[in-house]
C-alpha atoms as a printed R data frame, in Angstrom:
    type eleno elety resid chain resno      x       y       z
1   ATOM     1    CA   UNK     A     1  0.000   0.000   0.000
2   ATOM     2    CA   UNK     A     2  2.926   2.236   1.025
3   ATOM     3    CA   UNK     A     3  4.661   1.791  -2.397
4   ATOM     4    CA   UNK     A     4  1.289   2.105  -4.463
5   ATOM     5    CA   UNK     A     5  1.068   5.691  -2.623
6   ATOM     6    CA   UNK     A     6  4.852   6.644  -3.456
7   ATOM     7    CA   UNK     A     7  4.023   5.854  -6.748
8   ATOM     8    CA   UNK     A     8  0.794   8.092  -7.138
9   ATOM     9    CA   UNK     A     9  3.112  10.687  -5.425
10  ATOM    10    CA   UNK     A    10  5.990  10.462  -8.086
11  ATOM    11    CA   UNK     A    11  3.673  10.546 -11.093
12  ATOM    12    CA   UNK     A    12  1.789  13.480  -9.746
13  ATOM    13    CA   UNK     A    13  4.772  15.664  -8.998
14  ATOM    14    CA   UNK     A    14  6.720  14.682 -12.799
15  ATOM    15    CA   UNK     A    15  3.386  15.631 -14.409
16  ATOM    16    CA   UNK     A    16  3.592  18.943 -12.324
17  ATOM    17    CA   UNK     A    17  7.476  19.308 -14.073
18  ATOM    18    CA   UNK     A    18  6.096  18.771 -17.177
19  ATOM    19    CA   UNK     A    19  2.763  20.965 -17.120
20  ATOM    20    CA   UNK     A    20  5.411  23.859 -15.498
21  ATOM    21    CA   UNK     A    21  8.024  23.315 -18.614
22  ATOM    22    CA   UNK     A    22  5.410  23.544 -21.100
23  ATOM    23    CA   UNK     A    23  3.826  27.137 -19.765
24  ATOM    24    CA   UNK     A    24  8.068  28.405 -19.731
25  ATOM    25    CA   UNK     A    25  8.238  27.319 -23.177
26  ATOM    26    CA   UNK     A    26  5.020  28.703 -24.507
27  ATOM    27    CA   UNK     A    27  5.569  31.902 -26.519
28  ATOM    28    CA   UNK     A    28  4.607  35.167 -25.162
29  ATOM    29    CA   UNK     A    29  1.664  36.770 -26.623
30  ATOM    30    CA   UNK     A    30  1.927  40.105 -28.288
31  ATOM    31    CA   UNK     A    31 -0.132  42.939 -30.176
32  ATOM    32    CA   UNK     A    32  1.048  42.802 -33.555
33  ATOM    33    CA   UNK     A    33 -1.368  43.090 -35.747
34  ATOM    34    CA   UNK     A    34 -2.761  40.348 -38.020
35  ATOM    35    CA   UNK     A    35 -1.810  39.624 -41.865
36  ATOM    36    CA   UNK     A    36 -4.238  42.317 -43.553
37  ATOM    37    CA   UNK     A    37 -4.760  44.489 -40.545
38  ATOM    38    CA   UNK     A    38 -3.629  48.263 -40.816
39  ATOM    39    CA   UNK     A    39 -0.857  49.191 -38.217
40  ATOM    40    CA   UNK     A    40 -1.339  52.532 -36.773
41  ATOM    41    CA   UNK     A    41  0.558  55.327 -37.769
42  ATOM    42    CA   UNK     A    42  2.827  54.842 -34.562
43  ATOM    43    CA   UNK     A    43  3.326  51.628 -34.895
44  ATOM    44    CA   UNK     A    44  4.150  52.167 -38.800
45  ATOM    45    CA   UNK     A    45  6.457  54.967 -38.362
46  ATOM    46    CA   UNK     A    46  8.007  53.845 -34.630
47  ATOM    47    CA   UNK     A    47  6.828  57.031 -33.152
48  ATOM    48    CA   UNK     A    48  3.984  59.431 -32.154
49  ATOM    49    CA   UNK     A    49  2.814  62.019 -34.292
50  ATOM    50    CA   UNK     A    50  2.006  65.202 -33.390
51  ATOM    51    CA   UNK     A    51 -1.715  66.577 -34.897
52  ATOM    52    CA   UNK     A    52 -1.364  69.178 -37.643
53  ATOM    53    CA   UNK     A    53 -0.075  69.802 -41.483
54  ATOM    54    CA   UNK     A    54  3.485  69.265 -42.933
55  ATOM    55    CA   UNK     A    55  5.141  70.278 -45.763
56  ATOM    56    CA   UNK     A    56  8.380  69.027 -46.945
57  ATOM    57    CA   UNK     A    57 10.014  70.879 -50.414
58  ATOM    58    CA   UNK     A    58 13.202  69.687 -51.831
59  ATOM    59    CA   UNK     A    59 15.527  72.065 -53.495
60  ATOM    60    CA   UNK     A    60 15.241  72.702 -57.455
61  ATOM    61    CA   UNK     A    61 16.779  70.344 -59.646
62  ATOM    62    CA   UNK     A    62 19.182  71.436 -63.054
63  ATOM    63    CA   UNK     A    63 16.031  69.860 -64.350
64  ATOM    64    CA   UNK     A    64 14.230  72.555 -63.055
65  ATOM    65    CA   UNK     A    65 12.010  70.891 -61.268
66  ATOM    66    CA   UNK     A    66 11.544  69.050 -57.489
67  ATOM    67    CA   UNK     A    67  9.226  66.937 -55.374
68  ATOM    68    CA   UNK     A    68  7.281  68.523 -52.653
69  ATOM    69    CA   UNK     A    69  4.622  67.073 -50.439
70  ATOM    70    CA   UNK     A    70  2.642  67.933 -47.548
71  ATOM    71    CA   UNK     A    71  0.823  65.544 -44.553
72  ATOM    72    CA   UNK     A    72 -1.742  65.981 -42.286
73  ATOM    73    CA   UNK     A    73 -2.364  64.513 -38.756
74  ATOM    74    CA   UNK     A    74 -5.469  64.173 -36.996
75  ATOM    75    CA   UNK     A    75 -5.756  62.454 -33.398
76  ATOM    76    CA   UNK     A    76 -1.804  60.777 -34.225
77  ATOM    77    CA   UNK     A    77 -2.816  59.285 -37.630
78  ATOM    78    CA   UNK     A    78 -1.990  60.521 -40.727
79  ATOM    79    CA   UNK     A    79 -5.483  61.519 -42.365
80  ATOM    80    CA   UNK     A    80 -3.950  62.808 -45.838
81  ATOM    81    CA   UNK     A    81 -0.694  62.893 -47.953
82  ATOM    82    CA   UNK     A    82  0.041  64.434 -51.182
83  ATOM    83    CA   UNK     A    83  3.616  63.862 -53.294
84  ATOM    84    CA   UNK     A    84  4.247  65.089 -56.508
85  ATOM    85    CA   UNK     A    85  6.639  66.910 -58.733
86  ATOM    86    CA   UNK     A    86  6.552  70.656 -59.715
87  ATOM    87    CA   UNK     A    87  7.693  72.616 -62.717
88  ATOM    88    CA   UNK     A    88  9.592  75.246 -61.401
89  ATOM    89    CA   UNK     A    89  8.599  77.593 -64.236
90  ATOM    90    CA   UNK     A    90  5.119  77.040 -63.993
91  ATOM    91    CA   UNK     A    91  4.130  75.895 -60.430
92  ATOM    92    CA   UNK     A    92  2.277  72.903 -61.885
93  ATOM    93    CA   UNK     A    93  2.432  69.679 -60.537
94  ATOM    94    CA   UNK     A    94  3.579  67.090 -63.283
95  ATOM    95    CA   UNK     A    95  0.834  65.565 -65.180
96  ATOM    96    CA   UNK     A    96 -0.128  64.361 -69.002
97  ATOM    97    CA   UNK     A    97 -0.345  67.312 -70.199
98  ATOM    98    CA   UNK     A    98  3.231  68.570 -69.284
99  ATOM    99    CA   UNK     A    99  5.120  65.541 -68.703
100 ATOM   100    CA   UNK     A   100  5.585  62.854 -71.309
101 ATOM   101    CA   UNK     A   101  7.276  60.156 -68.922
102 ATOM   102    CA   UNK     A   102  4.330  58.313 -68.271
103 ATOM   103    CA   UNK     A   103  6.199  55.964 -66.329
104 ATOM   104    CA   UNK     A   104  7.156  58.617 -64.307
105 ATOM   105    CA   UNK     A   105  3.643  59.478 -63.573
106 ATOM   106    CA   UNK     A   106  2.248  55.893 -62.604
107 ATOM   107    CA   UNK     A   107  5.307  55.688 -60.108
108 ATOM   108    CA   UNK     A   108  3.789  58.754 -58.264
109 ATOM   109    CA   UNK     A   109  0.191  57.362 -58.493
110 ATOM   110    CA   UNK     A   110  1.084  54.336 -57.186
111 ATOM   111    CA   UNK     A   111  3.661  55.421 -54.517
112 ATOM   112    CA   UNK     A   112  1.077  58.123 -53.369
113 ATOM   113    CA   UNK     A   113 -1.600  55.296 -52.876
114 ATOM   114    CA   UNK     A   114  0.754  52.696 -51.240
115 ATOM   115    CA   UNK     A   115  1.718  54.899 -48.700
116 ATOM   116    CA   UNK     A   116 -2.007  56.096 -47.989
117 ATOM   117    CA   UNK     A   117 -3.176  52.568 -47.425
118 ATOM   118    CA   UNK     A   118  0.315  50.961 -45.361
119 ATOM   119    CA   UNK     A   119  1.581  54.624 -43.541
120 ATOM   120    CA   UNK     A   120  4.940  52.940 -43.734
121 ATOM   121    CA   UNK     A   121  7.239  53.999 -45.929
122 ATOM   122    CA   UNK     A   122  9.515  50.908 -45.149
123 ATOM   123    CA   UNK     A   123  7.265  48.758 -46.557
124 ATOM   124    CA   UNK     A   124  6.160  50.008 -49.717
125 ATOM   125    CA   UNK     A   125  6.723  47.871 -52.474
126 ATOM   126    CA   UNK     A   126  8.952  49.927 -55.120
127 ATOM   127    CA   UNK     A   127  9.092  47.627 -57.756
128 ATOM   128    CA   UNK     A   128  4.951  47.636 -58.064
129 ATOM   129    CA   UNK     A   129  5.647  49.951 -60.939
130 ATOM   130    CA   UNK     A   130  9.437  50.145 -63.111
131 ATOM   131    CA   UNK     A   131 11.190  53.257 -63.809
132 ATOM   132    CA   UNK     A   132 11.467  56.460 -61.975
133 ATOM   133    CA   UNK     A   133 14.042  55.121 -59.750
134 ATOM   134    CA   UNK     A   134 15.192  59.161 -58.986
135 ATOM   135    CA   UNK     A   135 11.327  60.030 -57.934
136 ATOM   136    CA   UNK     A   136 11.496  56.943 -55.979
137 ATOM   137    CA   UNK     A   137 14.548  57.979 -53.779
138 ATOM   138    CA   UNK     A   138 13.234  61.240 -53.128
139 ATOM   139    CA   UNK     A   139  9.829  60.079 -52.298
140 ATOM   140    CA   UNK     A   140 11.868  57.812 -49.519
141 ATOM   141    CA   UNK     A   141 13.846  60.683 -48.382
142 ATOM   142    CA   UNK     A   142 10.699  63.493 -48.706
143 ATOM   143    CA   UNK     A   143  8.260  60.747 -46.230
144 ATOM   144    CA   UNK     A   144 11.465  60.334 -44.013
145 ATOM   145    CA   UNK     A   145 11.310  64.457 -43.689
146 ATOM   146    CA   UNK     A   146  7.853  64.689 -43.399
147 ATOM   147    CA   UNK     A   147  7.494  62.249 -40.281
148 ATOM   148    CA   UNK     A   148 10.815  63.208 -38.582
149 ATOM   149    CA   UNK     A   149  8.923  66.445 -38.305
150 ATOM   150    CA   UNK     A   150  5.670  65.282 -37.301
151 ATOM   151    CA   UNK     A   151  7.291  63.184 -34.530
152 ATOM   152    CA   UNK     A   152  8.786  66.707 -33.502
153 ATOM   153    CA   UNK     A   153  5.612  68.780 -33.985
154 ATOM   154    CA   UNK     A   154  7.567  70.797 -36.383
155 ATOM   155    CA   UNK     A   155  3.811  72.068 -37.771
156 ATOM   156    CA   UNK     A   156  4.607  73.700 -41.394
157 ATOM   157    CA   UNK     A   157  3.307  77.103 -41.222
158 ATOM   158    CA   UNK     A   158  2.040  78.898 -44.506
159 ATOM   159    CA   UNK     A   159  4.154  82.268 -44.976
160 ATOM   160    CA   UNK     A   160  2.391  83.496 -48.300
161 ATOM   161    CA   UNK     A   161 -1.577  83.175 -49.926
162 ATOM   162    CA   UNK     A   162 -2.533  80.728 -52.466
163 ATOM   163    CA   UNK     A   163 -2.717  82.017 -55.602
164 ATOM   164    CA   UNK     A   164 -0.629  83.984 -58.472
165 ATOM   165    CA   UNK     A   165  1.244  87.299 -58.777
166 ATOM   166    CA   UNK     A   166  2.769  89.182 -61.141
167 ATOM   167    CA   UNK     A   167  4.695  92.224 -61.909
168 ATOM   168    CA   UNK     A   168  5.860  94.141 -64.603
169 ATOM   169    CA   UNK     A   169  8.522  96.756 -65.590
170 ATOM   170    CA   UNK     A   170  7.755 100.334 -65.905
171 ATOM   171    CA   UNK     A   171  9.559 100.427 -69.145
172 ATOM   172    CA   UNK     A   172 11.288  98.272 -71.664
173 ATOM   173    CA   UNK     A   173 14.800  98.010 -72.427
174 ATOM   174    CA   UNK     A   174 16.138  97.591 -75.674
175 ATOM   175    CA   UNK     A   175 12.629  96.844 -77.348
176 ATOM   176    CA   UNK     A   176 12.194  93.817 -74.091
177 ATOM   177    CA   UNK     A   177  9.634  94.665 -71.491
178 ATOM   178    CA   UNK     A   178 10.452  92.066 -68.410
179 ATOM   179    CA   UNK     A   179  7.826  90.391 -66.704
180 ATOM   180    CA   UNK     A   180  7.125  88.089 -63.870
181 ATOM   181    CA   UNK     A   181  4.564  85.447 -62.346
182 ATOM   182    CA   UNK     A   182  4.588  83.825 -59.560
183 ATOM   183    CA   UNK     A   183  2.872  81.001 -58.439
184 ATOM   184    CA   UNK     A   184  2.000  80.067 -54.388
185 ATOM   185    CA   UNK     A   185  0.837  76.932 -53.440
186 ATOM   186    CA   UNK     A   186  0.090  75.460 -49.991
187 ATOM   187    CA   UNK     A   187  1.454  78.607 -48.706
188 ATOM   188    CA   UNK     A   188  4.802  78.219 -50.713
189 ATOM   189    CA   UNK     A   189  6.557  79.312 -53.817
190 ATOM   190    CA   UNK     A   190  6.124  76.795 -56.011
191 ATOM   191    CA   UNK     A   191  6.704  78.829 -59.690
192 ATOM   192    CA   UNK     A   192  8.461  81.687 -61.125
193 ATOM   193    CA   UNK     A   193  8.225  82.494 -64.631
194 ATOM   194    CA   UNK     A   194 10.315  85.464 -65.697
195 ATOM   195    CA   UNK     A   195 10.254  86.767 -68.986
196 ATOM   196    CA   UNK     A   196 11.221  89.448 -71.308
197 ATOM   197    CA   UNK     A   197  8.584  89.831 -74.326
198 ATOM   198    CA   UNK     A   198  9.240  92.115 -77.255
199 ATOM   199    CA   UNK     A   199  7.696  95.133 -77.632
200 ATOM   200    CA   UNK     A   200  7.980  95.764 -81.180
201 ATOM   201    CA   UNK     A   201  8.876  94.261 -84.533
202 ATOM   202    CA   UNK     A   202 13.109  93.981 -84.537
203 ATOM   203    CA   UNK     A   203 16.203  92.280 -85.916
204 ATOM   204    CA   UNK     A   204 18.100  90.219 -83.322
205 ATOM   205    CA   UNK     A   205 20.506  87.261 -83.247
206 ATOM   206    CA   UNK     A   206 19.815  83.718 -82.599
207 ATOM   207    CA   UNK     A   207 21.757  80.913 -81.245
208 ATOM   208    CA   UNK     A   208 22.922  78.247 -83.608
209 ATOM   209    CA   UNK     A   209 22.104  74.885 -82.226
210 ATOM   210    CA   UNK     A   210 23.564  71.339 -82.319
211 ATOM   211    CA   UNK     A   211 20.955  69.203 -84.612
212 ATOM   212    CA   UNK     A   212 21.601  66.695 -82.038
213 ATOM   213    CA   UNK     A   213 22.010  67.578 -78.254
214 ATOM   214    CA   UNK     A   214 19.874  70.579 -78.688
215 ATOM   215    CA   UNK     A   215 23.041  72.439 -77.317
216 ATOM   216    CA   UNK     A   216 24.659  75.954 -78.250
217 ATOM   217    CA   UNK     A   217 27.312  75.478 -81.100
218 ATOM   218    CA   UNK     A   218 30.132  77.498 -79.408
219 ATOM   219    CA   UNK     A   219 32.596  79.763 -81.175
220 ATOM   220    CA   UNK     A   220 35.231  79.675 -78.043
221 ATOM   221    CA   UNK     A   221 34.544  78.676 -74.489
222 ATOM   222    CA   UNK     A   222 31.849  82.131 -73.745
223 ATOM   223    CA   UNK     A   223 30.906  83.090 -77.269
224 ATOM   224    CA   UNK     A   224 28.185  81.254 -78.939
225 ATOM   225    CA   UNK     A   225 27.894  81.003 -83.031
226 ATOM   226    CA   UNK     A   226 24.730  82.857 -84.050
227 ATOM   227    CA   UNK     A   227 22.493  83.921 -87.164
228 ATOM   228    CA   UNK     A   228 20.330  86.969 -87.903
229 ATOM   229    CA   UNK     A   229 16.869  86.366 -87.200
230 ATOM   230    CA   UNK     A   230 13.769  88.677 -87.395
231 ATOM   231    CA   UNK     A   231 11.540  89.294 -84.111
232 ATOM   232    CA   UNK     A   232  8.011  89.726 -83.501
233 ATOM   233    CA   UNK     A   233  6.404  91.993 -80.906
234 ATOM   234    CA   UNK     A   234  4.821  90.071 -78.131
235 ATOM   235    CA   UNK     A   235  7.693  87.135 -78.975
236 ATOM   236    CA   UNK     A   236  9.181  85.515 -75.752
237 ATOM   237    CA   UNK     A   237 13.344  86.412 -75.392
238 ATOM   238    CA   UNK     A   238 14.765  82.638 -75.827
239 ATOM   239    CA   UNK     A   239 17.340  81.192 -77.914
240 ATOM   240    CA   UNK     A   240 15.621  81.673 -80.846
241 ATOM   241    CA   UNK     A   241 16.160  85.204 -81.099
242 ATOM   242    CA   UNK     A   242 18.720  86.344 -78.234
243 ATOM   243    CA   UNK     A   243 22.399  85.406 -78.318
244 ATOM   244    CA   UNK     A   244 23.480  86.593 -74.516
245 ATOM   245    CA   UNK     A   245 23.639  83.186 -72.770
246 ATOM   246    CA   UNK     A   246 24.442  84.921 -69.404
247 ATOM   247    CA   UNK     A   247 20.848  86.202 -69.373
248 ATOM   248    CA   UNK     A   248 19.278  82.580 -69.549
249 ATOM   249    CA   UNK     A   249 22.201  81.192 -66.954
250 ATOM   250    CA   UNK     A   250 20.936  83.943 -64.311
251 ATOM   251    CA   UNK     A   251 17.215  83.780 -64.878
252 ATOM   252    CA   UNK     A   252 17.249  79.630 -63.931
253 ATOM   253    CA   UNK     A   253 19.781  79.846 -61.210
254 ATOM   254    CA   UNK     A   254 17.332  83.033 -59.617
255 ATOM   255    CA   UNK     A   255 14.231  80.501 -60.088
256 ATOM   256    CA   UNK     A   256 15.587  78.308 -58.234
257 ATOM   257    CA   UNK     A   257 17.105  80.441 -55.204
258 ATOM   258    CA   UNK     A   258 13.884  81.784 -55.294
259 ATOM   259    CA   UNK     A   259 11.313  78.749 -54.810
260 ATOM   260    CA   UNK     A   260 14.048  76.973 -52.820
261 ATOM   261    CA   UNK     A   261 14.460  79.705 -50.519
262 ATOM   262    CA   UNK     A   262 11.078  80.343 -50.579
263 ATOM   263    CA   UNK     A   263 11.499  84.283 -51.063
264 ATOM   264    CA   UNK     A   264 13.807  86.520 -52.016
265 ATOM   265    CA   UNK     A   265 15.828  87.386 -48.790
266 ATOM   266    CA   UNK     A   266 19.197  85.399 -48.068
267 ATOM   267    CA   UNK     A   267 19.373  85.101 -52.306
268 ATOM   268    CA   UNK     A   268 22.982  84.087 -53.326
269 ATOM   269    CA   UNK     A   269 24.312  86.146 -55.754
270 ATOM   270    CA   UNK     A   270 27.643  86.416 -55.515
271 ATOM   271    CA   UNK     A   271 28.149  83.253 -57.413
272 ATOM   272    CA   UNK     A   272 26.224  84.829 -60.119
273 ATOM   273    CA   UNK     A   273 28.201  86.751 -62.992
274 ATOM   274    CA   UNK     A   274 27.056  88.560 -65.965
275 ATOM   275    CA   UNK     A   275 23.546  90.035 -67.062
276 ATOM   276    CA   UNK     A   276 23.303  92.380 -64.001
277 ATOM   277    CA   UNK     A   277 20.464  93.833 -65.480
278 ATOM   278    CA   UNK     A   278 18.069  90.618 -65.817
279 ATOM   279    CA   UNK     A   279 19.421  90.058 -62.654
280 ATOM   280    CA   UNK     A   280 18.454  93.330 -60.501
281 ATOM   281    CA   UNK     A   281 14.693  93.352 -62.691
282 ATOM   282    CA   UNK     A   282 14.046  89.718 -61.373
283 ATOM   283    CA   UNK     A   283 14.691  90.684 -57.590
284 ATOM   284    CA   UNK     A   284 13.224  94.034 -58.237
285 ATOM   285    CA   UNK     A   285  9.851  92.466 -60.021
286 ATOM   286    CA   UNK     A   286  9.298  89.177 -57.441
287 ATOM   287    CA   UNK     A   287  9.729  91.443 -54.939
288 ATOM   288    CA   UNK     A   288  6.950  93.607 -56.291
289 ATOM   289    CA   UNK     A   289  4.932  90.836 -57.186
290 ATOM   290    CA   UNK     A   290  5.190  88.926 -53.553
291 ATOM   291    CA   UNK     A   291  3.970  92.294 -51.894
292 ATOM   292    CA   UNK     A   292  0.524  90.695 -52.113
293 ATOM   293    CA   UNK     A   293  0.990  87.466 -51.663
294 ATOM   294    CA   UNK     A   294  1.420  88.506 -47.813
């Protein structure tokens, strides 16, 4: 009887070993979500996020043109987002009608809605669509911007009214009347067209150009090879009818100073030589125009 106890005793306490072992080995449970279930936005980007909007603007490419977008948050979650490309002449946003990469346009559709619907930018699929592999490195490093700053509460805060503004000179020079538009978006420069437009009928010179790259044919290192050509009033100053390529040079490089500093002040110019006349009517005109843009 003694050893039929013992026994019951031993089995009871090596079923208690086991039953103990079992419940140390058993994983832990945790609140990831399941497959197909959103994450939140702080579980997608690691972080809280502070309510408000965001707006993230990289500089101006030789292209002449750059991504921007802007984010908003509501109660920690992001409730909308908006990337894209701009024309830095125009202000638009690239679409069919002024962009002929179509490629290039998908990949912004599609990165765009793959972020709306995962609010991670880590696990976006980048090869849903080919191509574009520039607009898909600064989408990456324009999202990365946009939450470090959300996680911050670095709120974007508009300095200038939607809409456009333009100026013009009081009088023309040399038969060219200079004139400027500029275009605000979301509260920031996203356009500026400067132009000089003939006044009158006139003779000028033109720039010869390569068949092939499109290039100036160039006489020595600064002097382009040109032909006589005849102007029309109202015709835009361009290659086709004005030799001076110091003129063109300044204009882009202020366009993009401009929209990347988003205003005039703390402009660069030092590092630009040549046409000091296109170059004080610019400042002088989009700082005229931008007086009501406040």
């Amino acid at each position: 009887m003694t050893k039929k106890v013992l026994s019951l005793i031993l089995i009871g306490v090596l079923a208690m070993t086991i039953f103990v072992g079992c419940a140390k080995d058993e994983a832990p449970k945790t609140d990831e979500p399941k497959e197909g279930e959103e994450k939140t936005s702080e579980e997608a980007t690691g972080g809280e996020l502070k309510d408000g909007n965001y707006l993230v603007k990289l500089p101006v490419s030789d292209h002449m043109n750059y991504p921007m977008a802007t984010m908003e948050v509501k109660n920690g979650e992001i409730s909308s987002f908006d990337y894209n490309e701009y024309l830095a002449d125009s202000g638009e946003a690239k679409n069919p009608d002024n962009y002929s990469y179509e490629e290039g346009l998908e990949v912004i559709k599609n990165l765009n809605e793959q972020f709306m619907d995962k609010k991670d930018v880590e696990s976006i699929d980048y090869d849903a669509v080919s191509g574009a592999t520039h607009t898909k490195e600064s989408f990456k490093e324009v999202v990365a911007s946009l939450i470090e700053k959300a996680e911050k509460g670095e709120v974007y805060e508009p300095a200038y009214k939607d809409g456009e503004y333009e100026a013009k000179a009081g009088e023309e020079s040399h038969g060219w009347l200079s004139e400027i538009k500029i275009v605000v978006k979301e509260g920031t420069i996203v356009g500026v067209d400067f132009k000089d437009v003939a006044v009158e009928d006139m003779e000028g010179e033109k720039v010869v150009l390569d068949e092939e790259t499109k290039e100036p044919v160039m006489e020595d290192e600064e002097t382009p090879k040109t032909e006589p050509t005849n102007i029309k009033k109202g015709d835009v100053k361009s290659l086709e009818n004005y030799s001076y390529l110091p003129s063109f040079d300044t204009i882009k490089e202020l366009t993009k100073q401009i929209i990347d500093n988003n205003g005039i002040e703390d402009l660069e110019l030092d590092g630009i030589s040549g046409a000091t006349n296109t170059k004080n009517t610019l400042i002088e005109l989009a700082t005229k125009a931008l007086e009501d843009a406040k």
